[in-house]
PLY file of the C-alpha trace (Angstrom):
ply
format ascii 1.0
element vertex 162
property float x
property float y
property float z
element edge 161
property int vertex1
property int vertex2
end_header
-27.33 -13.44 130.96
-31.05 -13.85 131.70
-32.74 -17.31 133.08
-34.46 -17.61 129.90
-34.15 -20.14 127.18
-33.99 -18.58 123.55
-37.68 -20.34 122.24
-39.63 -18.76 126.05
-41.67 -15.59 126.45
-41.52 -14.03 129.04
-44.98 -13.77 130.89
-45.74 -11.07 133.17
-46.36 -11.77 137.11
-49.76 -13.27 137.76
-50.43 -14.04 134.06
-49.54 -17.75 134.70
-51.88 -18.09 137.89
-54.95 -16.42 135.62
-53.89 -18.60 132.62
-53.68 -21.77 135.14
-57.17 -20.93 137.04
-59.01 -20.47 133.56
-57.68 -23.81 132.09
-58.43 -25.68 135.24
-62.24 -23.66 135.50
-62.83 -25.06 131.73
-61.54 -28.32 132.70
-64.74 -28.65 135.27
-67.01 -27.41 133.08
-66.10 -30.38 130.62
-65.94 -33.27 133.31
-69.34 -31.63 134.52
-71.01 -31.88 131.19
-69.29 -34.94 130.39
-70.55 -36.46 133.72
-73.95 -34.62 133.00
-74.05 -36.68 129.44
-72.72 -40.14 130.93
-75.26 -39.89 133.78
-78.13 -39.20 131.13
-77.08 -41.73 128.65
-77.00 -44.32 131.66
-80.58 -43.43 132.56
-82.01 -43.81 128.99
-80.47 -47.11 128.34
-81.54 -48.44 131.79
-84.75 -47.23 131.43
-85.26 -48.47 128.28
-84.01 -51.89 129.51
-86.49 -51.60 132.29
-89.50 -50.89 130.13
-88.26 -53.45 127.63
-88.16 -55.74 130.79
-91.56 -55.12 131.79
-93.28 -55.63 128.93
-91.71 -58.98 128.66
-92.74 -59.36 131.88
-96.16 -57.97 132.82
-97.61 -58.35 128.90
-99.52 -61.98 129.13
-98.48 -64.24 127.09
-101.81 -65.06 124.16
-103.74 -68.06 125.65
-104.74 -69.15 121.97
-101.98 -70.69 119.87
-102.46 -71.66 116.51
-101.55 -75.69 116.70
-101.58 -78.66 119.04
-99.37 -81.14 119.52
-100.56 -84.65 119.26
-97.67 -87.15 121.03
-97.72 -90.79 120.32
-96.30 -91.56 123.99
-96.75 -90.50 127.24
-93.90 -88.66 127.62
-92.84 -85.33 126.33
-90.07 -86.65 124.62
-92.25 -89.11 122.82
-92.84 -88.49 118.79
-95.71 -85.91 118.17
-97.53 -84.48 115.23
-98.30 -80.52 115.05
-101.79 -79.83 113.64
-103.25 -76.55 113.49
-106.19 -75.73 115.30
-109.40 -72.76 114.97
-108.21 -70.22 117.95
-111.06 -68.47 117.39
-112.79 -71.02 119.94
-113.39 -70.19 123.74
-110.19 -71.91 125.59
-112.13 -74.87 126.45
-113.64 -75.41 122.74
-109.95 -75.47 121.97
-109.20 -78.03 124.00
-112.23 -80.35 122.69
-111.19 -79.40 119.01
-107.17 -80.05 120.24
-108.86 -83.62 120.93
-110.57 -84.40 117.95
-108.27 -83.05 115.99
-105.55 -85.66 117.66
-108.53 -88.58 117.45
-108.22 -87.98 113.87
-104.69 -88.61 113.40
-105.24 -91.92 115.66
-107.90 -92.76 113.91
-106.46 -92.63 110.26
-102.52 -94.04 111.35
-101.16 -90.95 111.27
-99.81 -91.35 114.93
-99.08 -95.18 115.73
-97.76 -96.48 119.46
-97.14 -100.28 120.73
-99.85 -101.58 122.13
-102.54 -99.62 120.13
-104.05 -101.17 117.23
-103.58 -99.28 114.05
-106.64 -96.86 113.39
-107.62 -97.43 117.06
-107.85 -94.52 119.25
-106.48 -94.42 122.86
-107.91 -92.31 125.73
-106.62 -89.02 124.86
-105.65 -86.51 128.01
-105.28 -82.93 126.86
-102.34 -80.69 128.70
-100.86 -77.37 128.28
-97.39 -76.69 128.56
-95.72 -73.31 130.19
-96.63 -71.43 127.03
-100.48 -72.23 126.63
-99.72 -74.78 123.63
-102.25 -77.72 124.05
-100.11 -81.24 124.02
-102.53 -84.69 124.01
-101.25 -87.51 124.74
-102.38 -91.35 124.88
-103.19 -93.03 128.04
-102.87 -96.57 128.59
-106.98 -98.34 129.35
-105.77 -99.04 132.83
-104.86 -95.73 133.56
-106.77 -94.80 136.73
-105.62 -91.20 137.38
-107.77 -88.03 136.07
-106.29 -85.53 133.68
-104.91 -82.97 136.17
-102.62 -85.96 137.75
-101.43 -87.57 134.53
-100.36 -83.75 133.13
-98.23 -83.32 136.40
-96.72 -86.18 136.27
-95.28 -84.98 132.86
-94.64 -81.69 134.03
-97.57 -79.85 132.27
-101.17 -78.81 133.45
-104.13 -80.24 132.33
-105.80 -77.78 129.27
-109.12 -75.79 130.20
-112.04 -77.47 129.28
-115.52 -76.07 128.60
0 1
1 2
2 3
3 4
4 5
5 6
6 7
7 8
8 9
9 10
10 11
11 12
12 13
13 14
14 15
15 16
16 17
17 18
18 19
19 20
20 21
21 22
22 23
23 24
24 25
25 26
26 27
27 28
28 29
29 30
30 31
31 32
32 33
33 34
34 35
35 36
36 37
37 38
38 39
39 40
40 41
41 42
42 43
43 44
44 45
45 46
46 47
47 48
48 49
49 50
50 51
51 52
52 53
53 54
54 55
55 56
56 57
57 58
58 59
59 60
60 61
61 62
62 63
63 64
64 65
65 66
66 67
67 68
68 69
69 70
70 71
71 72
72 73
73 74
74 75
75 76
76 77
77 78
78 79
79 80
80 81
81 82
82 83
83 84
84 85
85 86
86 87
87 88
88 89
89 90
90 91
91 92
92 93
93 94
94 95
95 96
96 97
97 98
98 99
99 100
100 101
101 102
102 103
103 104
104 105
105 106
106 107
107 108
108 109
109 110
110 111
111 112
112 113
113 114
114 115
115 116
116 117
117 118
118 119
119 120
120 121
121 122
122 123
123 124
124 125
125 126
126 127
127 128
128 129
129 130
130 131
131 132
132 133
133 134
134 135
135 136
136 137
137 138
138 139
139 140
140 141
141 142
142 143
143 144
144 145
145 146
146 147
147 148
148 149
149 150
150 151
151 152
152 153
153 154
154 155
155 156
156 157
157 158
158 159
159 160
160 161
């Protein structure tokens, strides 16, 4: 009786080594291109990341924005009014039309504090916050520091002036 079960073929001598070496060649060919593919897509998306990165990064953020914000306290957390503004102005014309513009809304009761007569209009100091956006805020009569020192102390820089 032979060794063999009834559903096996016999396979010649050295048929099974060929067989084995040609199925194990093929299998590095496939974890080389699939390696080759992985390795690529990897380099694309973290380039892509990287240039996405970058531009965030090294593109500078537009000086001119479109409004000011005109606070009725100084603090940052105090109420404020938006108003737009012409950005077509120099930086420091913006600032002096980011000043009027807030003396208006003093001046006709738009923006109201204690202490301030309605219609009255308080020394205004003019700040920029992080992103270029022009905040005023009032400042009390007896207020000796300059601009520059009253926007640190909120956290901002003073605006650009002409």
């Amino acid at each position: 009786m032979s060794d063999l079960r009834d559903d096996e073929i016999p396979i010649p001598a050295g048929m099974r080594e060929r067989n084995l070496e040609r199925v194990q060649a093929g299998i590095r060919r496939r974890t080389a291109r699939t390696r080759a593919v992985v390795v690529g897509a990897v380099a694309l998306v973290a380039g892509g990341a990287l240039t996405a990165a970058a531009a965030v990064t090294l593109v500078p953020k537009p000086v001119e924005q479109r409004s000011v914000w005109c606070f009725d306290g100084a603090s940052i957390d105090a109420q404020h009014e938006s108003v737009q503004i012409d950005t077509a102005d120099p930086v420091g014309d913006r600032t002096a039309n980011a000043l009027d513009n807030c003396r208006l809304l003093w001046s006709n009761g738009a923006l109201h504090a204690d202490g301030v007569a309605s219609g009255d209009v308080p020394q205004l100091a003019a700040c920029v916050n992080g992103d270029g956006l022009v905040w005023v805020f009032p400042r009390d009569a007896g207020d000796a520091r300059g601009d520059a020192t009253f926007c640190r102390a909120l956290g901002v820089g003073r605006a650009p002036r002409g």
